[in-house]
C-alpha positions in Angstrom: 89.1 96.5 79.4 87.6 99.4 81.1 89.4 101.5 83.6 90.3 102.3 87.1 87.8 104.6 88.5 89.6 106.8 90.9 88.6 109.6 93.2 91.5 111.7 93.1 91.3 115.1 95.5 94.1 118.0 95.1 95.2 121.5 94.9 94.3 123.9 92.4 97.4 124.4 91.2 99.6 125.1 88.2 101.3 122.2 88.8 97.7 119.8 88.9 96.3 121.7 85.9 97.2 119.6 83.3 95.5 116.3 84.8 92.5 118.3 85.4 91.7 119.6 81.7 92.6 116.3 80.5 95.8 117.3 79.2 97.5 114.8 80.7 96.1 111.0 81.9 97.0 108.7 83.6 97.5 105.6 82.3 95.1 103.1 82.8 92.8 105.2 85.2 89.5 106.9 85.0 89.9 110.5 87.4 86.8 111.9 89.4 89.2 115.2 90.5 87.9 117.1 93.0 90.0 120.6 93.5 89.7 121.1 97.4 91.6 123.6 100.1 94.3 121.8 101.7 92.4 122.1 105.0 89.2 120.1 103.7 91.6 117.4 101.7 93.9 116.4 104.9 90.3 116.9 107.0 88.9 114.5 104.9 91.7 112.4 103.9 92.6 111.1 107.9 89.1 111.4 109.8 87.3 109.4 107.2 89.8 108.2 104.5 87.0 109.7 102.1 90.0 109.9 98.7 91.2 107.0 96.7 94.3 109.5 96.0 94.4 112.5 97.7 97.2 115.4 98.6 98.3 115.2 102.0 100.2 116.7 104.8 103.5 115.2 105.3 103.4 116.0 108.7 100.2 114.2 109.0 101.4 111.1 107.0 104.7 111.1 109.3 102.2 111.0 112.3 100.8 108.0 111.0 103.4 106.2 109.3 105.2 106.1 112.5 101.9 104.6 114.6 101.9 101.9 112.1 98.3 103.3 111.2 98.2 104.8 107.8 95.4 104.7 105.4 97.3 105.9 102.7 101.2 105.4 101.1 102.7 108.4 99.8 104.5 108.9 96.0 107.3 111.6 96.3 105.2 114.0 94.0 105.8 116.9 96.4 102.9 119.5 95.5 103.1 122.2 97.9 106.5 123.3 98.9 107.7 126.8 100.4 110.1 128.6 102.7 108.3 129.3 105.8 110.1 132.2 106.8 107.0 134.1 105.4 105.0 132.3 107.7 106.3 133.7 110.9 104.6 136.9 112.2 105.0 138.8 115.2 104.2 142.3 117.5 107.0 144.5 116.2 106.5 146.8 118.9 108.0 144.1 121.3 109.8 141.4 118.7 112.4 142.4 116.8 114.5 139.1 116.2 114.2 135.6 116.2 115.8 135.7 120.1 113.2 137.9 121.3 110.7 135.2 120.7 112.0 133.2 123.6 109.6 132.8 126.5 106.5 134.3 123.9 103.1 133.6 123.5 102.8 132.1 119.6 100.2 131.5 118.4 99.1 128.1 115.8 96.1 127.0 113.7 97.3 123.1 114.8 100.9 121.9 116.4 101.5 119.6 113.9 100.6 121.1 111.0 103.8 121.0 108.2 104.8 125.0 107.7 104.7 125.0 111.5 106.9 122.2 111.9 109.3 123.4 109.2 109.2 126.9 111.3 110.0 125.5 114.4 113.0 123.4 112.7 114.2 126.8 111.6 114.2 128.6 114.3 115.8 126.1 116.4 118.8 125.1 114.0 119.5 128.8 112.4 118.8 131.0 116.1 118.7 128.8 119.0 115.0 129.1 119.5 113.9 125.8 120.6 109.9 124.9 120.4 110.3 124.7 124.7 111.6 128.2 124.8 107.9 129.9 124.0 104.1 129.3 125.0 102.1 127.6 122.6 98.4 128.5 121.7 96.7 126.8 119.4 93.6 128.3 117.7 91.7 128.9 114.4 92.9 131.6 111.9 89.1 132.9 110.8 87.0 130.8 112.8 86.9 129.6 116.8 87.6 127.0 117.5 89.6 124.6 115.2 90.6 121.5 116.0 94.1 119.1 116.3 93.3 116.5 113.2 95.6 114.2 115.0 96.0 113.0 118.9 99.9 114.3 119.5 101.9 113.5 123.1 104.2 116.4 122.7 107.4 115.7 124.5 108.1 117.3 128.5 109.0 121.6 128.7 106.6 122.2 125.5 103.7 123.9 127.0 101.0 124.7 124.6 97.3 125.9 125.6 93.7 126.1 124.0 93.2 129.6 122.6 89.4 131.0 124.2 86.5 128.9 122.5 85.1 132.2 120.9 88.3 133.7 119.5 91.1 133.6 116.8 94.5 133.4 116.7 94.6 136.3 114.7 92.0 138.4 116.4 94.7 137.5 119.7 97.4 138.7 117.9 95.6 142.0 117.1 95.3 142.7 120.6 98.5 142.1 121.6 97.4 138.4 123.5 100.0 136.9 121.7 103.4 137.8 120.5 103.8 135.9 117.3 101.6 133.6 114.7 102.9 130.6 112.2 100.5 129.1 109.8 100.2 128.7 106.4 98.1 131.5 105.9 98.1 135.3 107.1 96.3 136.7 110.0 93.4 137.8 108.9 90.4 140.7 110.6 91.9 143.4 111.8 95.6 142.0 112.2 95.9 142.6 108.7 95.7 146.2 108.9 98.0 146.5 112.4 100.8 148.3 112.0 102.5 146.9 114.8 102.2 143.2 112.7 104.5 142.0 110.5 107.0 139.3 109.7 109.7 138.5 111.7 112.0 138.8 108.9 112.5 142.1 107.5 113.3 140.7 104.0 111.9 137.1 104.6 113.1 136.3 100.5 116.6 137.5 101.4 116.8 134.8 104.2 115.2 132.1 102.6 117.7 132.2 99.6 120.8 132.4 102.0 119.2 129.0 104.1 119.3 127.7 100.7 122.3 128.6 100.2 123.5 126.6 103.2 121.3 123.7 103.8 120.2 122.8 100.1 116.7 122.5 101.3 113.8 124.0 99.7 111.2 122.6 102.3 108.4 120.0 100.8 104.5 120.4 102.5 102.4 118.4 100.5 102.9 114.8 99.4 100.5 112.4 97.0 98.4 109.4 98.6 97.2 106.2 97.5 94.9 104.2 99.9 97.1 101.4 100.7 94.3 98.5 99.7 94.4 100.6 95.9 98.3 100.2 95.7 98.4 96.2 97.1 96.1 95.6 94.9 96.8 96.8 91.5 101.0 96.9 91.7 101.2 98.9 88.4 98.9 101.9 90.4 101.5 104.2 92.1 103.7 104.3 89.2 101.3 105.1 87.1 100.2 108.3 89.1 103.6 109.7 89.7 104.6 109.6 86.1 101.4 111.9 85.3 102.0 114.0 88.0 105.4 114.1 86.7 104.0 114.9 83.4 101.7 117.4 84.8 104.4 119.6 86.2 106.6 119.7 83.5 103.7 120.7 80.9 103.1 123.2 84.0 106.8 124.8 83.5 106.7 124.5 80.2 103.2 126.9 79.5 104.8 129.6 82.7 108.4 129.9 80.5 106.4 130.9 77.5 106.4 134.6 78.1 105.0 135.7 75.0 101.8 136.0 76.7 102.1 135.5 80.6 100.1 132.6 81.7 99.3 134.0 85.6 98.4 137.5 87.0 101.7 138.6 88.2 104.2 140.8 86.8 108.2 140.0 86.9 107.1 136.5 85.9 110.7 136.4 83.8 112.3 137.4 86.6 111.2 135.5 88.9 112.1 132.1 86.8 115.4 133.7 86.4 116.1 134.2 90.1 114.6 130.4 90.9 117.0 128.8 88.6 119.6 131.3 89.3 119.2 130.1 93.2 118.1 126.6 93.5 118.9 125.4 89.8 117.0 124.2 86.6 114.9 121.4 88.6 114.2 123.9 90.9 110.5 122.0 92.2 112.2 118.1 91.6 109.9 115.4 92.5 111.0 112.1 93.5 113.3 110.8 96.7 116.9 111.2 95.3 117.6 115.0 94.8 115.1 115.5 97.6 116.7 113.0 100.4 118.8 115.8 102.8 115.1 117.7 102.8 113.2 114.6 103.3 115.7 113.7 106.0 115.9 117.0 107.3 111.8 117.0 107.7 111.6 113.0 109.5 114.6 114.0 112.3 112.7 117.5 113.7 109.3 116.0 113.5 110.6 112.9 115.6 112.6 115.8 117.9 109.5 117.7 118.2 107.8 114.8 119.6 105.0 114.5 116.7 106.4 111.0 115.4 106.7 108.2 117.8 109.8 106.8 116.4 112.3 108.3 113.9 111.6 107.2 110.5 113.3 106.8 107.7 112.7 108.0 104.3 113.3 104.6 102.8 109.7 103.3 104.1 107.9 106.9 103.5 107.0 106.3 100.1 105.5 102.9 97.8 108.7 100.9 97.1 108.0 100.8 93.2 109.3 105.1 93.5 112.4 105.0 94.4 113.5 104.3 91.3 112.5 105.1 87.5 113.5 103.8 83.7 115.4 105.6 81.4 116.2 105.7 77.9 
């Protein structure tokens, strides 16, 4: 019997490797993989459904899940995760602490987006900054011009505002229009080289381990998408995936703890493993809802406080029902 043909779009990562050199399949499926940046993927994935599997933003899902609306059903294969306090930049000449962004001008790529979200939650539960204490303005990173990939009604007191038609966020930033920036990526231009722009956090590691340290989160980005018609229709379908993304990661940590030969271009690799396990243990990227509930939790009550979800809702109707659980021998 031949195969599931499958269009399947997703990070180049470590972590995805293995299913895209063939090292690991998945069962009973015939991958087209396409390795795209997160911003064409989500792009692609909610205007125009283009993916039979596709990464996508939880925030995004969340958005859509909670209208009743979504194209796609997530499996708990979290793909991107990270501590956003590296994604929080600011003038230092006028910012100097988390309470000195109240009544600011920050600047965003899109209000919605996942690290900003995870940002805002941050701010708000660890220093009292809540998202109506500064001025949103939303913008493009490197080009004019980018636009909201969902319709949001943001809730009253948040004001945010259209950055000029022919201008950045970081470009803004450089001249001191804005006060601050959150996205998943740097500023770029001249803002990289402005010695007056930095991170918020002095030692941005330092505070990520110590809100680890208290909340047991380590903060999840990306999750895994099946067009809904796919998973009704073949039953067997989202359990297959997960179990060779699971499969994919593992053969992942297994080639970066061989150090005989370091498998990316970084030093300290040993180190760094160390220090990972040391901090958030030996499963230290888990994938599925159990060991990831209080982050999943955590995630679902600020988006619907931020005013991005309609409705608060909960992780047991996030993800395709046949997940939740897994055999063991």
């Amino acid at each position: 019997m031949a195969k599931l043909a499958l269009s399947i779009a997703m990070g180049d990562y470590d972590r995805n490797r293995p299913l895209f050199d063939g090292d690991v399949q998945i069962d009973g499926v015939d991958p087209t993989f396409m390795l795209l940046s997160p911003e064409e993927m989500f792009f692609r994935a909610f205007r125009y459904q283009d993916f039979d599997v596709s990464e996508i933003s939880f925030s995004s899902y969340l958005v859509k899940v909670a209208q009743g609306t979504s194209p796609y059903i997530a499996l708990p294969a979290f793909l991107s995760r990270a501590f956003r306090h590296t994604s929080i930049y600011v003038r230092k000449d006028r910012v100097r602490s988390p309470a000195d962004l109240k009544g600011k001008r920050i600047g965003i790529p899109e209000y919605q987006l996942t690290a900003i979200v995870w940002a805002r939650a941050l701010l708000q539960d660890d220093y009292g900054v809540a998202p109506s204490d500064v001025h949103w303005v939303r913008g493009g990173i490197d080009q004019p011009g980018r636009l909201e990939k969902i319709k949001l009604t943001l809730p009253p007191g948040v004001e945010l505002s259209d950055a000029p038609a022919d201008t950045t966020i970081s470009d803004m930033l450089d001249r001191g229009e804005l006060d601050g920036f959150i996205a998943p990526r740097a500023p770029s231009g001249a803002a990289q080289h402005n010695p007056d722009i930095a991170w918020l956090f002095d030692d941005p590691t330092a505070v990520a381990k110590d809100y680890y340290r208290r909340t047991g989160i380590f903060p999840i980005m990306h999750l895994l998408g099946l067009r809904r018609s796919l998973a009704d229709q073949h039953p067997w379908l989202a359990g297959a995936l997960l179990k060779a993304f699971e499969q994919s990661k593992a053969r992942a940590l297994e080639k970066l703890s061989d150090t005989s030969a370091t498998k990316i271009t970084l030093p300290f690799v040993e180190e760094q493993l160390k220090a990972a396990r040391e901090s958030l243990g030996e499963d230290f990227w888990s994938y599925g809802v159990a060991p990831n509930r209080k982050t999943l939790e955590t995630f679902t009550r600020h988006h619907f406080q931020q005013g991005l979800s309609s409705r608060l809702v909960s992780v047991d109707e996030l993800f395709h029902p046949s997940t939740y659980e897994s055999f063991k021998i």
